[in-house]
C-alpha positions as CSV (number, residue, x, y, z in Angstrom):
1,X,-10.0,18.7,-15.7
2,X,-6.6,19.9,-16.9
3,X,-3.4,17.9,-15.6
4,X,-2.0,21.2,-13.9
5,X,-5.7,22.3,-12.1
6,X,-5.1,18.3,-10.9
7,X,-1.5,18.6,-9.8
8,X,-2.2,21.7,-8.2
9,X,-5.0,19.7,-6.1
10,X,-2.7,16.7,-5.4
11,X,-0.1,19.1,-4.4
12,X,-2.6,21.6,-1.9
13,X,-3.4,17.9,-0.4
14,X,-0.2,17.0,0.1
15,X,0.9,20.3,1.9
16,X,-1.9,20.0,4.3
17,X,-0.9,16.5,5.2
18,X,2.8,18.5,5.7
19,X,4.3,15.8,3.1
20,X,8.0,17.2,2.3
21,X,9.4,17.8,-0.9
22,X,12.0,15.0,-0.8
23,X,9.1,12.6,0.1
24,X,6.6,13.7,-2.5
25,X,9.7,13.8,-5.0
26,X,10.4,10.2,-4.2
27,X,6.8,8.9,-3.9
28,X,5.9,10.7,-7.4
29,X,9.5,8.6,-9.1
30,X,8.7,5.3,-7.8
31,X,4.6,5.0,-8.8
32,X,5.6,7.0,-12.1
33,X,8.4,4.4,-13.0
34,X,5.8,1.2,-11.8
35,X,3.3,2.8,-13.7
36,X,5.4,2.5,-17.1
37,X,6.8,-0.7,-16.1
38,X,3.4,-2.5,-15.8
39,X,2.3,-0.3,-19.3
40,X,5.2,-2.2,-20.7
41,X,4.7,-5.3,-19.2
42,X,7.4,-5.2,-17.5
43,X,10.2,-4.7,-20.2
44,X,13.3,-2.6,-18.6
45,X,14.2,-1.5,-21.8
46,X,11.2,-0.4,-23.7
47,X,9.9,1.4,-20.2
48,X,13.7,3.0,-20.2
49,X,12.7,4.4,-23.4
50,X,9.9,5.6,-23.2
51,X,10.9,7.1,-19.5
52,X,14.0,9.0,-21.5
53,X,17.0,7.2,-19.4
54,X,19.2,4.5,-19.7
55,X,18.0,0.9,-19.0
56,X,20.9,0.9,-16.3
57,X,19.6,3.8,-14.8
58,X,16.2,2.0,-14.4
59,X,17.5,-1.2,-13.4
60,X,19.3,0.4,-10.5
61,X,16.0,2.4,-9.6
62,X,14.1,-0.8,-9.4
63,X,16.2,-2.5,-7.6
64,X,16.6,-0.2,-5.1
65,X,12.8,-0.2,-4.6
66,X,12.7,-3.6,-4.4
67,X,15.6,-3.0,-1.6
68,X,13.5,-0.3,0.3
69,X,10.0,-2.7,0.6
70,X,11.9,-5.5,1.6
71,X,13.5,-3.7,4.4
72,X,10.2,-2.4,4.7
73,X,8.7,-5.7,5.2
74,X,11.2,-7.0,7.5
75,X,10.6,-4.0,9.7
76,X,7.0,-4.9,9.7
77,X,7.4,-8.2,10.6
78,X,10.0,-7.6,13.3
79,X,7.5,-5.2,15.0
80,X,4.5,-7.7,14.9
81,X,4.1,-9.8,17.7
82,X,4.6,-13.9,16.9
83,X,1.6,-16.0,17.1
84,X,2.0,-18.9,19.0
85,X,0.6,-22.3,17.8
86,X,-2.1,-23.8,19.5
């Protein structure tokens, strides 16, 4: 299967499931930028390379996904009832 006859799947799926633009955008950035980072174990500025942008760039992108999950997170955990010890 070609990569566009597969986007153009992904991207049929993704409009039934009313995903917005901004959303997909965002979604599509931050597994595409994990995705090179894990290729390149990890290295900001071989994955900034190969990406095409700065290693700044990157490490400000990172961070700031770092940023979102732990918010994330702490969301989750405020929502979540406590346990109680026994």
């Amino acid at each position: 299967m070609q990569m566009r006859t597969r986007l153009e799947a992904l991207i049929d799926e993704m409009l039934d499931g009313q995903i917005m633009l901004d959303e997909a955008l965002t979604e599509f950035e931050k597994l595409y930028i994990q995705k090179a980072l894990a290729r390149n174990k990890e290295h900001l500025s071989r994955t900034a390379t190969k990406l095409g942008i700065h290693r700044n760039t990157l490490a400000k992108r990172v961070a700031a996904y770092r940023t979102q999950e732990r918010a994330a997170d702490n969301h989750r955990a405020r929502k979540s009832p406590a346990r109680r010890k026994r």
